[in-house]
N, C-alpha and C positions, 0 to 999 in steps of 0.2 A: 227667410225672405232675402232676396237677391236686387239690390236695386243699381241698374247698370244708370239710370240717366234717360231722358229723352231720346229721339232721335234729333230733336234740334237740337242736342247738346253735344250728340256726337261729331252735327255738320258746323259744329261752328269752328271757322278760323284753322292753324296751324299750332299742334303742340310744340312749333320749333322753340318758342321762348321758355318754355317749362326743360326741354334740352339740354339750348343753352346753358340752363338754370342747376343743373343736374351737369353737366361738361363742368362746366365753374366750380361746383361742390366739388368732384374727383380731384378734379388738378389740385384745391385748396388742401384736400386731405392728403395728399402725396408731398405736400411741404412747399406748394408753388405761389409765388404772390402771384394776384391777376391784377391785370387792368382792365378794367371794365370799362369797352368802351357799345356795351350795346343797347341797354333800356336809353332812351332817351328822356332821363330824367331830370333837371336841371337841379345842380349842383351848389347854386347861389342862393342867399336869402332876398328876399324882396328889401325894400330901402326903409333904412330905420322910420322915418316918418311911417308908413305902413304900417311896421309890425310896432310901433308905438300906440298908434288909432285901434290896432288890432286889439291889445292888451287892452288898452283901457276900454271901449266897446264891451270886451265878456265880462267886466265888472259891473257892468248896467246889469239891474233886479229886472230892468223890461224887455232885455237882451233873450227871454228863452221862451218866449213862444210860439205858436207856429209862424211863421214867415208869407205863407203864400207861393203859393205855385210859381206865380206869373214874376217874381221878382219889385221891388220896392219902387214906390214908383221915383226913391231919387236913386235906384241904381238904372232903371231906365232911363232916366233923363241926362245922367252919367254919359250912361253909352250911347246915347244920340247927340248930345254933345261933342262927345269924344269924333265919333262916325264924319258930323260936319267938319268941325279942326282938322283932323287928320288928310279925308278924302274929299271934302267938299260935299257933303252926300248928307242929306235931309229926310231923315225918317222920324214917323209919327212915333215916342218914346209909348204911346197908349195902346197904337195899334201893331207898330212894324217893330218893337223891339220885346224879346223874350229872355228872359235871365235864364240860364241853366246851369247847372250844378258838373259844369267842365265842358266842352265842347261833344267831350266824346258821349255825354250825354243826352244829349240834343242828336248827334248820327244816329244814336243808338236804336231812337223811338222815331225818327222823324218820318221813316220807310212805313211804321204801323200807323202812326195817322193820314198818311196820305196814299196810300193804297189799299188792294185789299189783296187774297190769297192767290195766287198765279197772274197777275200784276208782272209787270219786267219793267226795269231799269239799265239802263248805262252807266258802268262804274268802270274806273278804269285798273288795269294791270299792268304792272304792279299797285298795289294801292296801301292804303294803312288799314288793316284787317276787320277794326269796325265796320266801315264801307260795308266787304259782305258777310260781315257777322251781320251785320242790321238786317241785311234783306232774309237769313235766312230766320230771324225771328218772325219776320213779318209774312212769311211763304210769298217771298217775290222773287223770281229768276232775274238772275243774275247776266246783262247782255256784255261778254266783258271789253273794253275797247283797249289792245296792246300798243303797248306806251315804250317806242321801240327809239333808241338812242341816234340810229341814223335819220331820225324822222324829230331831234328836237324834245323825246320824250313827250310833244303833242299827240292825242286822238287824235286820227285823220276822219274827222266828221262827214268828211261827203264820199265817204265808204263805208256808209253805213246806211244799206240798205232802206230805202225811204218806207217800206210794210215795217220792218224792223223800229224806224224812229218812232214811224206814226202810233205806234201799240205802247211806247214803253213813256213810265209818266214821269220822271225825271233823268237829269244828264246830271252825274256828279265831276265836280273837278276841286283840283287844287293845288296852286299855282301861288307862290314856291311851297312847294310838299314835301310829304315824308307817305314814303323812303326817299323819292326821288325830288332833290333841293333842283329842280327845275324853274327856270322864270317864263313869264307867257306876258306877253304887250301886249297893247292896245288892242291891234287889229286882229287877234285872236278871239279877244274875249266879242268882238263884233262880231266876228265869225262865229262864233258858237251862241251869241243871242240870237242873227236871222235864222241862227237851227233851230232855236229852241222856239220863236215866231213861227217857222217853214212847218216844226211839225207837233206844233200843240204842245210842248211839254216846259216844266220847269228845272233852272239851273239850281243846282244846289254847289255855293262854293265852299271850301272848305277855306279860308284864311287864317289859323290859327298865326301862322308864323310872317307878319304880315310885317313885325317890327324887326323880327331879326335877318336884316342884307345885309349887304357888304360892296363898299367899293362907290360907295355914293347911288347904289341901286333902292328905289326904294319902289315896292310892291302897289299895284294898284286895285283899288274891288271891285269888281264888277258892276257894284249900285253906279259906279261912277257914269255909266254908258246912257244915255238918255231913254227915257222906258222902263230899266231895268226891271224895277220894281215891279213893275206887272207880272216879272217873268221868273226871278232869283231872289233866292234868300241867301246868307251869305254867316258866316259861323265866324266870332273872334274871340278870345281867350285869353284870360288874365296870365292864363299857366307859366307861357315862356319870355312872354313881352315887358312883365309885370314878376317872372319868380315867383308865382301865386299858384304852382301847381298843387302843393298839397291841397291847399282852401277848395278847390272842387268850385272857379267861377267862369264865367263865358257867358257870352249872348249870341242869341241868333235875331238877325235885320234882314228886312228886306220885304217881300211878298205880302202882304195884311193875311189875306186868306191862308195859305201854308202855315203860316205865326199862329193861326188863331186854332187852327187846326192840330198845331205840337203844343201848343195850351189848353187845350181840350182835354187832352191824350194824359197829359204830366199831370194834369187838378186829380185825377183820379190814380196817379202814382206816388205822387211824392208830394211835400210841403213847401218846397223849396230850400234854399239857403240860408244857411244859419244868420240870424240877421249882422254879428258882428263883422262879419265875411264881407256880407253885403255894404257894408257901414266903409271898410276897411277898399274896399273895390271901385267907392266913389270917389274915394281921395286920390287914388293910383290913376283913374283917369281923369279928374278935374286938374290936380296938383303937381302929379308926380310928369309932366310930358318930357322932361329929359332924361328920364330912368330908362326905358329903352335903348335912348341911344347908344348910352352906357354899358348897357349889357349886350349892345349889336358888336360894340367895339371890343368885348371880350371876348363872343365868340368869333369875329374875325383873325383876333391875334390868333387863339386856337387854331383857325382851319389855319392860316398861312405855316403853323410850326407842322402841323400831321401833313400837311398835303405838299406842302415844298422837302420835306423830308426824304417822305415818300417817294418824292419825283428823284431826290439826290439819288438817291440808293438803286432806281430806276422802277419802279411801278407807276406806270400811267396814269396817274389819278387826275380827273377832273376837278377845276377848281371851283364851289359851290361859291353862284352868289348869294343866296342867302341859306336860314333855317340854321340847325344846329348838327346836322348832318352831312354824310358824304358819302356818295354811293360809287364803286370802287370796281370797275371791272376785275373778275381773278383772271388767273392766269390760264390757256388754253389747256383742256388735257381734266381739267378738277370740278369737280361737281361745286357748286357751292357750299352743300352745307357740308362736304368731306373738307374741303378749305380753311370754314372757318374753326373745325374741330380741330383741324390740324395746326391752323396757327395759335388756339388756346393749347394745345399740349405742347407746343414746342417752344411758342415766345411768349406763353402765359396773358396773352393778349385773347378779349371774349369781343366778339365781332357779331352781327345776325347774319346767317344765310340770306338772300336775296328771295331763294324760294320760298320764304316765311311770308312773301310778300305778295304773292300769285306767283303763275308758270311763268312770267314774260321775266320776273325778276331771277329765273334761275343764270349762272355766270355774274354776278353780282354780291357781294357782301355792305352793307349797311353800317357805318361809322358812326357813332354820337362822339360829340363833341363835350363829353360832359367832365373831364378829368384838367387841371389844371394845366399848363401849358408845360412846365416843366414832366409832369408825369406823361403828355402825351410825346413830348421830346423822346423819355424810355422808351415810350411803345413802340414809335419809330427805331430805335436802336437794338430793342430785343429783336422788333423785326427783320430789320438788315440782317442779323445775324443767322440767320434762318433763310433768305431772298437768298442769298447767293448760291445757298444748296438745295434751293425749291425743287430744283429737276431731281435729285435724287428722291426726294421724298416719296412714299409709295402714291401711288395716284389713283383714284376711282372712279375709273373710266368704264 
């Protein structure tokens, strides 16, 4: 017997990362150190109070039962706490808040509780691969809206055909994002609530990286817009703000009906999180409110050594206000993912292709910032070492 897989497992997402992952192995087995600057997984531990609550938490005998789908109701109470302090923004911890077991969790299923099969959405491209790995679980087409640099890296929403808005039942965004460490003010997210008023549909934000800016820029949610809630749910995450990515925690706010809806959906998949996680996740937002800033300020130093580097040496690089990323135009003439091949076998430096990200992301490569500053300093210098004879290199065009 022969067991290839689904067909939805064949359409899900980009094997670029399995690639990548497979490029890295060769180089390493040929004697090459790499610097890995492409999973964007964070590098730091969370703050000793944290992983102290943590440890002592799994020595609790009451620590290992089922947990609950919906999340604790003091980790909800947590994050709506948190939600008010932060942004001003008031949600019911019973009805508008949902614990989930990592953000990407919550994209993953939110498309299957609130649609049904041939359903369409607005997601945009480039985007972070969950987006339409979700939809194609859920058998929803995919309406994609290109997310194009002379335009701000905004959806241009009132080109987008009003049959097109009116059929499709969510618009996703997120602002500052990954791949693309893009910011979006005020009057955008206005703009994209009278769309989503104009044509019947809900916003789904993505805010994961909501704590890490830079430059005194600090990110706003969209609850913040008066209404909102009628209209958007909005996703945040212990992962990067907090260095809690392994622990698997995040909430989703906003919408009562959507919430109730991705809890519905989760009671019949999973138990939720582990309760010490949960125990460990109250503390980080009740206690911990300057540990973000802390770790905003590390990955800033980061981006000012990769990206002023970069610019020494002469590569155009944008400089990201926030997230942990940096999205990199290549150079004309080079495919993306021939680029980033070529810079792990020549400066030993692992980058993502841009087209791992949709078609709009091809001419792009993907930076994490997740390597010490001194070591992205190397990355920068193996690179230059390599810039100067980029035109020789062969090119695949």
């Amino acid at each position: 017997m022969t067991i290839t897989g689904s067909k939805r497992i064949g359409s899900l997402g980009s094997a670029i990362f399995a690639e990548v992952a497979r490029w890295r192995r060769e180089a390493e087995e040929k004697g090459m150190e790499v610097i890995d600057l492409g999973i964007g997984s964070p590098d730091l531990p969370p703050s000793p109070k944290v992983m102290k609550a943590l440890s002592e938490a799994v020595l609790s005998p009451h620590a290992y039962g089922y947990p609950g789908s919906e999340g604790t109701p003091e980790f909800r109470r947590a994050a709506a706490g948190w939600m008010q302090r932060r942004f001003g923004v008031e949600v019911d911890p019973d009805r508008e808040v949902l614990a989930l077991l990592g953000s990407q969790d919550g994209l993953a299923h939110l498309a299957m509780s609130l649609c049904d099969p041939g359903d369409t959405a607005l997601v945009p491209d480039p985007g972070y691969p969950i987006y339409a790995a979700s939809l194609v679980l859920a058998g929803v087409e995919p309406i994609l809206l290109p997310l194009k640099e002379a335009e701000g890296f905004l959806p241009q929403l009132d080109q987008i055909p009003p049959y097109v808005a009116d059929q499709a039942s969510f618009l996703l965004l997120s602002y500052p994002g990954n791949p693309i460490p893009e910011a979006a003010d005020r009057a955008f997210y206005e703009k994209a609530l009278a769309f989503a008023e104009r044509h019947d549909l809900l916003i789904v934000h993505d805010l994961a990286y909501s704590e890490l800016a830079f430059d005194g820029y600090k990110p706003m949610s969209i609850l913040e817009l008066p209404g909102a809630k009628s209209r958007a749910v909005e996703f945040h995450s212990l992962s990067k703000s907090f260095n809690m990515a392994g622990c698997r925690i995040a909430f989703l706010a906003g919408n009562a009906e959507a919430i109730a809806a991705l809890r519905t959906l989760k009671s019949n998949i999973d138990y939720g999180i582990f309760l010490p996680i949960q125990q460990a996740g109250v503390l980080a937002l009740e206690e911990e409110a300057d540990f973000p800033a802390a770790i905003s300020a590390v990955y800033e130093r980061r981006r000012n050594v990769l990206v002023n580097g970069l610019r020494a040496m002469g590569w155009n690089v944008p400089l990201p206000k926030a997230t942990m990323f940096v999205w990199a135009p290549i150079p004309e003439g080079w495919t993306s993912r021939h680029f980033a091949r070529s810079l792990l076998e020549r400066a030993g430096v692992a980058v993502i292709p841009g087209d791992a990200f949709g078609a709009e992301g091809e001419g792009y490569v993907r930076m994490a910032l997740v390597q010490p500053e001194e070591r992205l300093g190397e990355a920068v210098s193996r690179i230059g070492e390599i810039w100067k004879s980029i035109g020789e290199i062969e090119r695949n065009t």
